[in-house]
C-alpha positions as CSV (number, residue, x, y, z in Angstrom):
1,X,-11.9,-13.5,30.7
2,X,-10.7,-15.3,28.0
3,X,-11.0,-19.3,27.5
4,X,-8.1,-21.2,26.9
5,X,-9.9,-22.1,23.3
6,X,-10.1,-18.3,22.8
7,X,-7.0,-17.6,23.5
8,X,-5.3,-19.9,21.2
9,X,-7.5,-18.9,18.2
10,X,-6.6,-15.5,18.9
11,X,-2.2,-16.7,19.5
12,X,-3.0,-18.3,15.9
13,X,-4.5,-15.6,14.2
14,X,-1.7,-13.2,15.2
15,X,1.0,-15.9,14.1
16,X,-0.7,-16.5,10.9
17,X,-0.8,-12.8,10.3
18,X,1.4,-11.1,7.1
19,X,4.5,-10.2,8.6
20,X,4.5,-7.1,6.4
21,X,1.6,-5.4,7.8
22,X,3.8,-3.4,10.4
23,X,6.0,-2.0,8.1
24,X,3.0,-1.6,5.1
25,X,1.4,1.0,8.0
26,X,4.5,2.8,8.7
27,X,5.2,3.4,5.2
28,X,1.3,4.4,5.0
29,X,1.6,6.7,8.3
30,X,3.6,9.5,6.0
31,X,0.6,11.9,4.8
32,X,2.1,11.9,1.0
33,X,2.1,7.9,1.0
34,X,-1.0,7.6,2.6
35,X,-2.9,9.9,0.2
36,X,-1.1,8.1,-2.8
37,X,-2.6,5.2,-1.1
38,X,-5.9,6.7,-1.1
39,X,-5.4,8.0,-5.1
40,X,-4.7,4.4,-6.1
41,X,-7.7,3.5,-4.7
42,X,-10.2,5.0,-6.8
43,X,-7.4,5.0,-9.6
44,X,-6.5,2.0,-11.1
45,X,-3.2,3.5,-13.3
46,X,-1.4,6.7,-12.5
47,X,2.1,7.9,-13.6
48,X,4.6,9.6,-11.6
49,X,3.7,12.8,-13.3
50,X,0.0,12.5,-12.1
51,X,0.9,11.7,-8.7
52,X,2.8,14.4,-8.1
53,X,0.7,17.3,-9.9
54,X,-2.2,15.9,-7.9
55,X,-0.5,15.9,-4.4
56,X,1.0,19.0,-5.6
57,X,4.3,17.4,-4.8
58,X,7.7,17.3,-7.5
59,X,8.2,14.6,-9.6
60,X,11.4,13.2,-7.8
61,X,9.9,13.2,-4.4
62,X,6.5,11.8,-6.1
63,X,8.7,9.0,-7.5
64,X,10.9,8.1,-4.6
65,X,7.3,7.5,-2.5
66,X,6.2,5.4,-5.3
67,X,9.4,3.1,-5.1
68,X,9.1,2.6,-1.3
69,X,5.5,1.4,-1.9
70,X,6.6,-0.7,-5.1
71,X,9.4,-2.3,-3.0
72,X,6.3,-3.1,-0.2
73,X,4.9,-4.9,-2.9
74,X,2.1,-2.4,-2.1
75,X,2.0,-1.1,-5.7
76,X,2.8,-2.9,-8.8
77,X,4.5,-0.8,-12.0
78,X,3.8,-1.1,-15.4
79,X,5.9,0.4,-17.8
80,X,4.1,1.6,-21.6
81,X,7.0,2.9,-24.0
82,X,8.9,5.2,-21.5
83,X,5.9,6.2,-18.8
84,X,6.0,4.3,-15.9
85,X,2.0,3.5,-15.0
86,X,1.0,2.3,-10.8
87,X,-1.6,0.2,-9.3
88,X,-3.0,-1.5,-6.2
89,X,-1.7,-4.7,-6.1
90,X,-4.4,-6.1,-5.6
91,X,-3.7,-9.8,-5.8
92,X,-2.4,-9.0,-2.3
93,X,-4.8,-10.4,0.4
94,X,-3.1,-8.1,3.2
95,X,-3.4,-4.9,1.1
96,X,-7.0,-6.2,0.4
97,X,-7.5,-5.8,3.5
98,X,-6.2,-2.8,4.4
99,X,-8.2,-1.4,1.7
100,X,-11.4,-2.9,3.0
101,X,-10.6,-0.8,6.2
102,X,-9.9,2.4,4.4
């Protein structure tokens, strides 16, 4: 059984957590999303060209996944001359942690 002191640091740390995190793991429960996820991960900068030939996916459907992840503020974009370049946004401390977890 839980003390009333242990219960109120637990009713705190759910109220103090990132609102996001709900929607960040829906977005992340579609298999292409998640794996892009998982590229980003161990790859710092991908284009939309790179996502898709390594997912095996087409570049339209690689770069409307990228834009719901961008819009999350899961990924961060980059644009060099006219190639669009993702990352980790990793300044993020609830993507941190979901990373941690992974």
């Amino acid at each position: 059984m839980l003390t009333a002191k242990e219960k109120s640091a637990l009713q705190k740390y759910i109220s103090d957590s990132d609102d996001r995190l709900h929607v960040i793991f829906d977005a992340l429960g579609e298999q292409n999303r998640c794996n892009m996820f998982r590229l980003f991960i161990k790859n710092t900068n991908l284009n939309v060209g790179e996502v898709a030939e390594l997912l095996d996916i087409t570049v339209p459907l690689a770069s409307q996944h990228l834009k719901m992840l961008e819009n999350l503020d899961v990924l961060e974009r980059r644009k060099i001359g006219r190639e669009v370049f993702y990352k980790i946004n990793d300044q993020d401390p609830a993507i941190l942690s979901i990373i941690r977890s992974v």
